[in-house]
C-alpha positions in Angstrom: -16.0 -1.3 -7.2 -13.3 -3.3 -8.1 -12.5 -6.9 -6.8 -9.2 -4.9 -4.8 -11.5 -2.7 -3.1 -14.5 -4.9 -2.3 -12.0 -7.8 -1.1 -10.3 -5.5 1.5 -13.8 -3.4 2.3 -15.2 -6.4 3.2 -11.8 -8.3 5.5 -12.1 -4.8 7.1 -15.5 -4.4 7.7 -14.8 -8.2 9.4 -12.1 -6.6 11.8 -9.0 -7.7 9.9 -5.9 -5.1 9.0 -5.5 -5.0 5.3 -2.9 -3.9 3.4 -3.2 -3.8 -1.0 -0.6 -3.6 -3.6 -1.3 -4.5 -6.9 1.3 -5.9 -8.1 3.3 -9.6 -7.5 6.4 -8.2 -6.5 5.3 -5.8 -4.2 3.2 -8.7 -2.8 6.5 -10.6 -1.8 8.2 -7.0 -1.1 5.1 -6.5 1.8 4.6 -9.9 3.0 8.5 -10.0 3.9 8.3 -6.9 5.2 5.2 -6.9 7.4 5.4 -10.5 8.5 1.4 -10.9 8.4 -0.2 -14.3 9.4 -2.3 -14.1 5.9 -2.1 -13.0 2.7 -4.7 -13.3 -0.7 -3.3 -13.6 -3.8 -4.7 -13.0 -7.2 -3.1 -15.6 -9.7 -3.0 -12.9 -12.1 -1.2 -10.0 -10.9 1.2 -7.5 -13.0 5.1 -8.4 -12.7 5.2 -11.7 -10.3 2.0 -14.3 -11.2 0.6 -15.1 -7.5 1.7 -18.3 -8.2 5.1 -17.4 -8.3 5.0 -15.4 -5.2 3.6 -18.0 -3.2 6.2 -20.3 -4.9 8.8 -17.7 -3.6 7.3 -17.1 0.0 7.3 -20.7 0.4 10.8 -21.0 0.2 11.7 -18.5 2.6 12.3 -20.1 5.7 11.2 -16.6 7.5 7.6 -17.3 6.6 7.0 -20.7 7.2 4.1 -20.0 9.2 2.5 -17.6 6.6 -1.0 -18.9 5.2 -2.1 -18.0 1.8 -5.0 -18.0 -0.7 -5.3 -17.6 -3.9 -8.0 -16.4 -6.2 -8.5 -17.1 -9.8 -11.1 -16.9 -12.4 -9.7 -20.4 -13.6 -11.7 -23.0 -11.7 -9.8 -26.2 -13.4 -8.3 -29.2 -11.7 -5.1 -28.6 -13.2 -4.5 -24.5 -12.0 -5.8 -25.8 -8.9 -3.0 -28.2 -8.3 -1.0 -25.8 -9.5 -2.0 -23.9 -6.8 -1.6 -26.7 -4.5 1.6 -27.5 -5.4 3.0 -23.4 -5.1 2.2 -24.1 -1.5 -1.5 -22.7 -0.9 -3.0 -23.3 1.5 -6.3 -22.4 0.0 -7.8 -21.8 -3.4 -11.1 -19.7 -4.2 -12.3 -19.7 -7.6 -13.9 -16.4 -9.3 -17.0 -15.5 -9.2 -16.9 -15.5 -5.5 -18.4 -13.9 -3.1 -16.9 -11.7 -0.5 -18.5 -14.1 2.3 -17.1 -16.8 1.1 -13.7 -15.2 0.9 -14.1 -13.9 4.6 -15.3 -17.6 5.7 -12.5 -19.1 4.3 -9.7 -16.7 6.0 -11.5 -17.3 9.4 -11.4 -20.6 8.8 -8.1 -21.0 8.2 -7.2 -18.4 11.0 -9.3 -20.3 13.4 -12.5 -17.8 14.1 -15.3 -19.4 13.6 
């Protein structure tokens, strides 16, 4: 199973509405589009890096109140303040599991 499919297997399985694409720009393309009050971002993702799309949905007034976390296999201080600095509002480092991911979008959605 890949990381795509167990991700949004398991933020289904927890009641959430998931959309995939697989690719930066269609990221940005979706989230403009579809408005949602989350989105998870890989940092490394064909076309648009998910640093750049957060970069970019960050400066669209439109989503202001759009939360988003990113995943990466790269667990150092410095990608993480890149991450920080993009505008994430979260940041889970790979190997993770899909718990953790799903406690960290409730948390930052407000279910606990």
């Amino acid at each position: 199973m890949t990381m795509l499919a167990m991700v949004s297997a398991r933020l289904e399985r927890a009641g959430y509405d998931v959309i995939t694409v697989t690719r930066g720009d269609d990221a940005l393309s979706r989230a403009q589009e579809l408005r949602p009050r989350l989105v998870v971002l890989d940092v490394e993702m064909p076309g648009l890096d998910g640093l750049e799309v957060t970069r970019r949905l960050r400066a669209d007034e439109t989503m202001a109140g759009l939360l988003i976390v990113l995943l990466t296999a790269s667990s150092g201080q410095a990608e993480i303040d890149a991450g920080v600095a993009a505008g994430a509002d979260a940041y889970v480092t790979k190997p993770f599991s899909p718990q953790e991911l799903e406690a960290r979008v409730e948390q930052l959605l407000g279910h606990y």
